[in-house]
C-alpha positions as CSV (number, residue, x, y, z in Angstrom):
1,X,22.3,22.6,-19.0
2,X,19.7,19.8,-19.8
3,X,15.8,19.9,-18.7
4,X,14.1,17.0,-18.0
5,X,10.4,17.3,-19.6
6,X,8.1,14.9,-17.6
7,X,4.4,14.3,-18.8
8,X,2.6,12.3,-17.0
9,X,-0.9,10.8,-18.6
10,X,-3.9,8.9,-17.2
11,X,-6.7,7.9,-19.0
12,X,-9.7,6.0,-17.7
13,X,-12.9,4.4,-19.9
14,X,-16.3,5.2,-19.6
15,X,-18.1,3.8,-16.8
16,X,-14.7,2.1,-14.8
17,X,-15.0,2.6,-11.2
18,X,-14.0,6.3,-10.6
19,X,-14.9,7.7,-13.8
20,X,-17.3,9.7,-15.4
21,X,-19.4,7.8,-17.9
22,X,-17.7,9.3,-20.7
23,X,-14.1,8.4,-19.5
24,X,-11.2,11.3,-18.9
25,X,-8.1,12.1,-19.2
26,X,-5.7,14.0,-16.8
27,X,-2.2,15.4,-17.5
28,X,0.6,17.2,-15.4
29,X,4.3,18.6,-17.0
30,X,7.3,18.6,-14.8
31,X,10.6,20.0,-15.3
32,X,13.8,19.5,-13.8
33,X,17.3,20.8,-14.2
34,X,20.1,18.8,-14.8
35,X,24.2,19.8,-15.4
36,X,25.0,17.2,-17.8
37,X,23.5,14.8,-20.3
38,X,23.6,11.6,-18.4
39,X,22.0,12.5,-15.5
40,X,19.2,13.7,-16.9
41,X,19.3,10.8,-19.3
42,X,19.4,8.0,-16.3
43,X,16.2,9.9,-14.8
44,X,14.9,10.0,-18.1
45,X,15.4,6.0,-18.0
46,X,14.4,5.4,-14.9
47,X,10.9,7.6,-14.9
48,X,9.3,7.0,-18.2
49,X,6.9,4.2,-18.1
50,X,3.3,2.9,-19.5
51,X,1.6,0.5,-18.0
52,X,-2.3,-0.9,-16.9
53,X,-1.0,-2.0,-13.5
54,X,-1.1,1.1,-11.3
55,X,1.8,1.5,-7.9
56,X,1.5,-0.8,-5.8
57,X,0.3,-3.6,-8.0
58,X,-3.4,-2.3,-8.4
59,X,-5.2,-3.8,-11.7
60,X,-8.0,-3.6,-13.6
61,X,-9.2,0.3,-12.6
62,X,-10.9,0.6,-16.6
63,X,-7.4,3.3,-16.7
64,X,-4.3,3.1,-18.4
65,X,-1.5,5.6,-17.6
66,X,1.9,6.0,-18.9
67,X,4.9,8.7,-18.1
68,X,7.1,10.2,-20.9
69,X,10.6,12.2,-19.5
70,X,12.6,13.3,-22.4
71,X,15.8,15.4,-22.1
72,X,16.4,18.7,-23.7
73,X,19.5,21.1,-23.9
74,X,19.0,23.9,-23.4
């Protein structure tokens, strides 16, 4: 068995619209199951990202995100 470890982070800087005037920072953990390597390799690939541009093409927010999925066996 391999587990898919998601972690998703978003980060924004003081004073951006949405923010606190200090800035933040949120997190989340997935995990997801997988029966052999390459599966839970290609939704490794196809998940992890980092990026200023935000779904759905939205810019300049003052917050940076970026998703990490690394597989495990377990």
């Amino acid at each position: 068995m391999w587990t898919l470890v998601i972690i998703t982070l978003i980060t924004t800087q003081p004073g951006s619209a949405g923010a606190s005037a200090r800035g933040g920072v949120a997190t989340t953990t997935t995990f997801l199951e997988f029966n052999d390597q390459a599966k839970c390799a290609a939704a490794a690939n196809a998940l992890a990202v980092q990026s200023d541009t935000f779904p759905g093409g939205v810019t300049n927010v003052g917050a940076t995100y970026r998703i990490i999925a690394k597989c495990v066996a377990r």
